[in-house]
N, C-alpha and C positions, 0 to 999 in steps of 0.2 A: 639146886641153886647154882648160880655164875654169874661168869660175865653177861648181860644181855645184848642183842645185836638191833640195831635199825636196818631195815634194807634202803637202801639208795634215795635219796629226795629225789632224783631224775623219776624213781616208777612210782613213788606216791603221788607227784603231779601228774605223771599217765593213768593213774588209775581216778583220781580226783577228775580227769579232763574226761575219761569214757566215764566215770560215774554222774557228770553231768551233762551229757550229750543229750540231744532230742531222742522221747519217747516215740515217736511218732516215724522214724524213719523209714525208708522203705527197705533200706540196709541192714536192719536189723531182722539179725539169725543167720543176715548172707554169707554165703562164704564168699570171700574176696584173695584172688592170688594176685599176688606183685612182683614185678618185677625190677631192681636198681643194682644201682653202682655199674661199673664198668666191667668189662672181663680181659682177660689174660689169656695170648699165642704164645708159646715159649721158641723166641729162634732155639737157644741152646739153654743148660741149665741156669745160666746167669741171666740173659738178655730174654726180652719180651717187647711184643707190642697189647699197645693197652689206648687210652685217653685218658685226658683228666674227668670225666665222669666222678662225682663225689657220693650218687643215691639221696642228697636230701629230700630231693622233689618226690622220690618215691617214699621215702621215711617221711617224708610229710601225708601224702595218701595216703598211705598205712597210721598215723595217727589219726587221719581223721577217720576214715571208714570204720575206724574200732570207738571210739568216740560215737560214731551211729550205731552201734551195736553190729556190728560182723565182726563174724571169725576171720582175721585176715593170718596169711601163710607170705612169711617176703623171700623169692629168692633172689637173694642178695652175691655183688661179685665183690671184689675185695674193696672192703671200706673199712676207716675206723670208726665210723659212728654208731652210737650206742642205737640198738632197735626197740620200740617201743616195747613197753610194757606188756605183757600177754602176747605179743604177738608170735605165731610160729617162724622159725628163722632158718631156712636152709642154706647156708652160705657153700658157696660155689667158686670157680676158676677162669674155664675157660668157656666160650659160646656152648661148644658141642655140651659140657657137664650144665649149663645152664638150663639148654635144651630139656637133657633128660630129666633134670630137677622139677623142668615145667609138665613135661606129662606124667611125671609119677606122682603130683597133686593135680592134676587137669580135671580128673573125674567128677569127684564133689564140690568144684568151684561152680559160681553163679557169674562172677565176674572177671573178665580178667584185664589186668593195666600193666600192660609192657611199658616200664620207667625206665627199662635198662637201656645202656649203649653199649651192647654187646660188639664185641669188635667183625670187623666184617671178612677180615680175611687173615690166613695163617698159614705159616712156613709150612711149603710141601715135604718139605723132610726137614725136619727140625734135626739139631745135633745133638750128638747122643754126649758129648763133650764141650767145655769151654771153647768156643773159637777165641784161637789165640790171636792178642792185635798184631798187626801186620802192614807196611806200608801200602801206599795203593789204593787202588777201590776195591769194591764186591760187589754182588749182586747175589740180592734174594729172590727164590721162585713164590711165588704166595699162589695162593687158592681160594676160594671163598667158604667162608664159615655159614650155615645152616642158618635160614633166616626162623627165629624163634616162632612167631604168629603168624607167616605162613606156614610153617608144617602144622599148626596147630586149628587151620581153618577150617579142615574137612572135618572138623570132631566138632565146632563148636554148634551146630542145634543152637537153642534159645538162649543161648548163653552171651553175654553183654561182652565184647574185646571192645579196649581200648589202647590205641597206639600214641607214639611221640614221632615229630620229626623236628632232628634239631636240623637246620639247616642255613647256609649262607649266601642263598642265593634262589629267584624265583618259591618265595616260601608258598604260597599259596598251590602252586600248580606241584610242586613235586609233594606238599601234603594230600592233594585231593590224589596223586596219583596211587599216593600211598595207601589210601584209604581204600579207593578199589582194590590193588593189586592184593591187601592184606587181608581184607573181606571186613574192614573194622565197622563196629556201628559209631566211631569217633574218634578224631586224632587231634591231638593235641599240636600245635606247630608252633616254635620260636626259634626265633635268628639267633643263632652262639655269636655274631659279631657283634651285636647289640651291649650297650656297655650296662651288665646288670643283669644278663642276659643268658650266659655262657655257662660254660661249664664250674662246677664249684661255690657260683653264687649263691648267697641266702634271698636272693629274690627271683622273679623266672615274672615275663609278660606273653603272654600265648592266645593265640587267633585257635577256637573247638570249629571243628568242622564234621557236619555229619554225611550222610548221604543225599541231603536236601541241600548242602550247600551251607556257608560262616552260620553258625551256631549263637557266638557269643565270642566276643573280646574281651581280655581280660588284660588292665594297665599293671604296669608293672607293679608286684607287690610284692610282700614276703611270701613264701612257696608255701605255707600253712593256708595263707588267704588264694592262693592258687588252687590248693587241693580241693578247698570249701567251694568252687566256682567249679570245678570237672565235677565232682561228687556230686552234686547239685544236679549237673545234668545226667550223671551214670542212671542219678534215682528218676529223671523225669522218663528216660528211656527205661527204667522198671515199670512203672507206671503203665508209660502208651504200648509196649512189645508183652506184658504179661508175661513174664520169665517166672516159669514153673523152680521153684528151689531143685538146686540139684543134690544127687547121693540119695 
């Protein structure tokens, strides 16, 4: 006998929301890797570069894909938002640990959704001390950080990648560029200047693009009704590619 404990109303309504998901999905038993939030260059032990990248748009994926029945695994960079119920959680730093987080689950995934905005470049010699302030200017040398789902192109076989391009400018032409350059069979593409739009919002409007060219537009909505409109087409692309289960 004791005290008794409730666990959390947040994971009863996650598990209420995957106990009533469609039986029928095509996602169901898939494994599904994600990836959100932002990552972290450390100039010195204090200072970093980063963005405001918040992960809900991927914490929304990941609720819905579990909801269809997949195993989904989120590697996550630093947020504070609580990650759904059941899901597996690798929480991460910086691009390069991001990286390695994604091929040491890469094996047995079926899908993969780069949500992240991994930072793209990083102090060539970070300091090993506080740089103390100082009048005057400075200058930082930077480098470029390991693009996530290009290094991950030559492994992926039958397996479904999906990208993001957030972007401010020519959105159409630097996604579809993306989408070659990354090998993806779909990219997601919205303007962060857009008001509703940007980083941290509870809503996201986004132009899917596949290999054949716009997909489907999706008006701005809450980033749940975002994930329900990509997910939708992850599964029609299960469907027409036959994607063997992996592991």
């Amino acid at each position: 006998s004791g005290q008794g404990r409730l666990c959390p109303a947040e994971d009863i309504l996650d598990a209420v929301d995957q106990g009533l998901g469609p039986v029928d999905s095509k996602l169901k038993g898939r494994r599904v890797l994600i990836t959100c939030g932002p990552t972290r260059e450390w100039i010195d032990p204090v200072l970093f570069i980063s963005n405001p990248s918040s992960g809900k748009m991927g914490f929304a994926l990941a609720q819905e894909a579990m909801a269809r029945g997949a195993e989904v695994t989120i590697v996550r960079g630093p947020t504070d938002l609580r990650p759904p119920w059941g899901a597996q959680v690798v929480p991460v730093e910086t691009t390069r640990e991001m990286l390695d987080a994604v091929l040491a689950a890469y094996d047995g995934c079926d899908v993969l959704i780069g949500a992240a905005a991994p930072v793209d470049f990083t102090p060539a010699a970070p300091a090993q001390q506080k740089i103390k302030k100082f009048g005057g200017s400075a200058s930082l040398e930077l480098v470029g950080t390991p693009d996530i789902l290009t290094s991950v192109s030559s492994l992926k076989g039958s397996r479904i990648h999906v990208g993001f391009a957030a972007e401010s400018e020519n959105l159409e032409a630097n996604a579809q560029a993306k989408l070659a350059a990354k090998a993806l069979d779909l990219i997601c593409a919205n303007d962060i200047t857009a008001p509703g739009s940007g980083f941290g919002a509870d809503t996201n409007e986004i132009a899917m693009y596949s290999r054949d060219g716009l997909t489907r537009h999706v008006d701005m909505t809450g980033k749940r009704e975002v994930a329900i409109e990509i997910l939708d087409e992850v599964e029609t692309l299960l469907s027409t590619e036959a994607v063997s289960p992996q592991g």
